[in-house]
N, C-alpha and C positions, 0 to 999 in steps of 0.2 A: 324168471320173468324179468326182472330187473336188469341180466346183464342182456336180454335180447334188446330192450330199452336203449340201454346206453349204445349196444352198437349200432341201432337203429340212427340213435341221433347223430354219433359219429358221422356216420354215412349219409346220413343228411347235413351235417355241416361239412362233409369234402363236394358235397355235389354244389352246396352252395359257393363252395371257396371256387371250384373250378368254371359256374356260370358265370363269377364275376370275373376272374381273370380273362375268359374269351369275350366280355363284351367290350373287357378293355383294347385288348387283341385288334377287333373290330374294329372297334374302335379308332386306333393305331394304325392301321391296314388301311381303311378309310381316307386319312388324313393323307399318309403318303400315296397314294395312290392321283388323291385330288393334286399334289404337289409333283408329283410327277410327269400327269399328264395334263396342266393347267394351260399350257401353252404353247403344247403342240400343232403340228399340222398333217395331221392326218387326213388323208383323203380317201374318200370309195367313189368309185366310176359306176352309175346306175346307169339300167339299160332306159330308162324313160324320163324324158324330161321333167314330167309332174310330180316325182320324186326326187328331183333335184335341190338344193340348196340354190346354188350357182351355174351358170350353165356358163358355159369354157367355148373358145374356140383359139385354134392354134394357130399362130401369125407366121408367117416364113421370115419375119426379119424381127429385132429386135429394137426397131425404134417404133412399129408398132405396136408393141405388148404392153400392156397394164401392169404387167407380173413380169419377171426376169424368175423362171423356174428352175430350180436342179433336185434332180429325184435320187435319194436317199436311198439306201437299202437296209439301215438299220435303225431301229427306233431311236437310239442312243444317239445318233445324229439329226433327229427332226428339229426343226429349231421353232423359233416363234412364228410369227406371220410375218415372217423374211421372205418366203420363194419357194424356203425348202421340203420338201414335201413330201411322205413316202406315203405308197398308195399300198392302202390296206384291201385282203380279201374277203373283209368281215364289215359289212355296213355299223354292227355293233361297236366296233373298233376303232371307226371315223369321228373325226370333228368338223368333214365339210363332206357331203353328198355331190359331187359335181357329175354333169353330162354334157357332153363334149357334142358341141351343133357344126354344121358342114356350113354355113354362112353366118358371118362376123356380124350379120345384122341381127340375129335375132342372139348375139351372146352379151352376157351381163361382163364377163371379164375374157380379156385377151391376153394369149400366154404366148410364152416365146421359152424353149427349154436350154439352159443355156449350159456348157462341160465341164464346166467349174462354181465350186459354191460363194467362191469369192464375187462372181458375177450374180448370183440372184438377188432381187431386189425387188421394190417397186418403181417405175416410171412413174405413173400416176397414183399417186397416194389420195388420190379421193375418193379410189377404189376398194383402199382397204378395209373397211368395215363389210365388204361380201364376206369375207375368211376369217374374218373372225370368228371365235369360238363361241358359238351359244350357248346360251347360258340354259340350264336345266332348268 
């Protein structure tokens, strides 16, 4: 009886050793993760304006745009609320919900997509707080 005892507690002290290491884990996973993705720009294109963050319309020139845009293809290149932007297929995966309206009157920000990252930017920087990342 007594060695079923000890192994019992054994095994209750590795299950305990191995709860606390994953919540450190999580922990750990947690932190990078937030540090990771803290300052991205990730965008998803909803099909209806009422789920939108932002609502976008595309400018044919660049000295009308609010934003100077260049679209990314890899995460590892998104940058802050510079311009750069890679557009996600997962709403979950987004930092900005945008939908794209066919007249410039009823949009909160005007994009112009431009073929170099060197060029993305803001024109009008008093539009920057649309893109920014909110906060949970």
């Amino acid at each position: 009886m007594d060695l079923i005892q000890k192994g019992l507690e054994i095994i209750e002290n590795q299950i305990k050793t191995i709860i606390k290491r994953m919540k450190n884990l999580l922990v750990l996973l947690v932190i990078l993760l937030s540090f990771g993705f803290a300052n991205s720009q990730k965008v998803y294109v909803v099909n209806n304006s009422a789920f939108a963050d932002v609502k976008v319309y595309v400018v044919n020139s660049a000295i009308f745009a609010d934003l100077l845009v260049y679209k990314v293809d890899n995460s590892a290149f998104v940058g802050k609320n510079d311009g750069e932007w890679l557009f996600v297929s997962n709403r979950a995966f987004a930092d900005k919900k945008i939908y794209f309206v066919n007249n410039r009157a009823f949009a909160d920000l005007k994009i112009f997509y431009v073929d170099s990252r060197i060029f993305a930017g803001w024109n009008n920087k008093d539009k920057m707080h649309l893109m920014e990342k909110s906060k949970p």
